[in-house]
C-alpha positions as CSV (number, residue, x, y, z in Angstrom):
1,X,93.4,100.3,122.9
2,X,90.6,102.8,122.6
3,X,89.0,102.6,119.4
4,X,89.0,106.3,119.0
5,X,92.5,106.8,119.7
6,X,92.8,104.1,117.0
7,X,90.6,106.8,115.0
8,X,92.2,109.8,115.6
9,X,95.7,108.0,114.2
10,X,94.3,107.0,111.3
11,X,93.0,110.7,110.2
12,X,96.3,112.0,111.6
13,X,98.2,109.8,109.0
14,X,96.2,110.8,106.1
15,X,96.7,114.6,107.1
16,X,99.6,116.4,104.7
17,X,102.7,117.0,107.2
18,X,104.4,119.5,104.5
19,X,107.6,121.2,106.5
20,X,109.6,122.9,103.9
21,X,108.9,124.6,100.4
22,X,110.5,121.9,98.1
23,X,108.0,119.4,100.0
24,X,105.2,122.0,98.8
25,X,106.4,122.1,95.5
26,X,107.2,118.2,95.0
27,X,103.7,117.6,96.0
28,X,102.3,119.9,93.5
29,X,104.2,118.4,90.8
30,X,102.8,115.2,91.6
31,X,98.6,116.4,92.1
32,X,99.5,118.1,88.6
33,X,101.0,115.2,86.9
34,X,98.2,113.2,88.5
35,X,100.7,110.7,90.1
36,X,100.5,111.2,93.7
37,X,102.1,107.8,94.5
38,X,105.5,109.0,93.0
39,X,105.2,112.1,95.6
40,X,108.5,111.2,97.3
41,X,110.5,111.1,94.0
42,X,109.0,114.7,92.6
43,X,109.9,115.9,96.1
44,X,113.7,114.6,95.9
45,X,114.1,116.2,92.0
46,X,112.4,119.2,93.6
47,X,115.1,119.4,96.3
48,X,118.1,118.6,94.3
49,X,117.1,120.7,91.1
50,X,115.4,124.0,89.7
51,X,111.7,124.4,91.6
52,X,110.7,126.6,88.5
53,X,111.9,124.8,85.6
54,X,110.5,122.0,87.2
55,X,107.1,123.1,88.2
56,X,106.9,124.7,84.6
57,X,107.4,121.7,82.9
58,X,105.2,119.5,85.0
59,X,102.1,122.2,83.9
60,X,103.5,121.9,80.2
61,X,103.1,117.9,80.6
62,X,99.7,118.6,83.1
63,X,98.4,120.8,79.7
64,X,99.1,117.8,76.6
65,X,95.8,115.9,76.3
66,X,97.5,113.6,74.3
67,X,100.0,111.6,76.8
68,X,98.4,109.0,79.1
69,X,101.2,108.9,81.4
70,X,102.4,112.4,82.3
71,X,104.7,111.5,85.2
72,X,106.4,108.9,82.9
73,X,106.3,111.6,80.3
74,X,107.5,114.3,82.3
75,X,110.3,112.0,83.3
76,X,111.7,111.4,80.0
77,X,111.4,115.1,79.4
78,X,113.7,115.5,82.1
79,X,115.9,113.3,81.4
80,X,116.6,114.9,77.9
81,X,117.7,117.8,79.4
């Protein structure tokens, strides 16, 4: 193969392919909890659930100094509700 074919898939696979607002929303949740690998969870509870009250929250965990891990922390928030 081409080595710049090779090239032009790997940027194409690190490029966001966002289709759909809960997708939008599930990967802001996860850039403001600062746990991008849980993307594809965030943008499942996004799609199932409230988009508001979850964003909300996610910037009420995103604004504690205090808790080291927010999307652990934000998932035991939402799992007392």
């Amino acid at each position: 193969m081409n080595s710049d074919y090779i090239e032009l898939l790997k940027k194409r696979a690190k490029e966001s392919k966002v289709y759909s607002p809960h997708q939008l929303t599930g990967l802001m949740i996860s850039e403001i909890l600062q746990d991008e690998k849980h993307k594809a969870l965030y943008i499942k509870l996004v799609k199932n659930g409230n988009p508001d009250e979850l964003l909300r929250l996610a910037k009420s965990v995103a604004d504690r100094t205090n808790v080291k891990n927010k999307g652990a922390y934000f998932m035991r928030l939402l799992h007392k509700k």
